[in-house]
C-alpha positions as CSV (number, residue, x, y, z in Angstrom):
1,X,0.0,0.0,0.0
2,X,1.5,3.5,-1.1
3,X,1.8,6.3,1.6
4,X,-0.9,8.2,-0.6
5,X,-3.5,5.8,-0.3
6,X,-2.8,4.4,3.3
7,X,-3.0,8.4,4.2
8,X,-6.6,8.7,2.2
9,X,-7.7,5.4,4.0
10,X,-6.6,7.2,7.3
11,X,-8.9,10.1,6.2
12,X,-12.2,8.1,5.6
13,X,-12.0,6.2,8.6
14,X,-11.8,9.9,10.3
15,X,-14.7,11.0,8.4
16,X,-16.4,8.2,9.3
17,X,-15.7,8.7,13.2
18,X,-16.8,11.9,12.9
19,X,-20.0,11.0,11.3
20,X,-20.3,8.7,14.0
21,X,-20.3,11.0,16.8
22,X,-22.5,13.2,15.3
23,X,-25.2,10.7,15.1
24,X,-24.7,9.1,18.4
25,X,-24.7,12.8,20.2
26,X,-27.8,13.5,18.3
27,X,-29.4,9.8,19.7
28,X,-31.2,9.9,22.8
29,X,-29.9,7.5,25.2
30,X,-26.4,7.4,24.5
31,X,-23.4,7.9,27.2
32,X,-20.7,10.0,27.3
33,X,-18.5,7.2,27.7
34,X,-19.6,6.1,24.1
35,X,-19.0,10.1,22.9
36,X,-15.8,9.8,24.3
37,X,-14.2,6.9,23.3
38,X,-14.9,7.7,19.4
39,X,-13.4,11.1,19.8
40,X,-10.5,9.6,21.4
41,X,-10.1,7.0,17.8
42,X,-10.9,10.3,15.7
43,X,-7.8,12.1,17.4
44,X,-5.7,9.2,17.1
45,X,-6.4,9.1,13.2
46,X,-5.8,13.0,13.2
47,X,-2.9,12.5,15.0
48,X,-1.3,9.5,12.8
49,X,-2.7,11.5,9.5
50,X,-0.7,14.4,10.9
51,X,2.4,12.5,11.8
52,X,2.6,11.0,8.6
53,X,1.8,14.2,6.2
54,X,4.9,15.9,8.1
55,X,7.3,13.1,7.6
56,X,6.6,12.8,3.8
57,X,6.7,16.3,3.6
């Protein structure tokens, strides 16, 4: 898998976290503890996208 397209993978599953969240805040009945475990993924892709992009750069 080339840098490029394990980078744009990284970025769907991001958007798809995001996504994610937004739904589940907007479901009644959810926890916080749901909330924050997905945001805690989404910021580990962010990070990893990040780290990445800066050392191809």
């Amino acid at each position: 898998m080339s840098m490029s397209s394990h980078l744009e993978e990284l970025r769907r599953k991001h958007e798809v976290l995001s996504e994610k969240v937004e739904e589940i805040q907007r479901a009644p009945g959810s926890t916080d503890a749901e909330i924050t475990e997905l945001k805690k993924q989404k910021l580990q892709l962010k990070e990893e996208i990040e780290r990445l992009t800066t050392a191809t750069a």
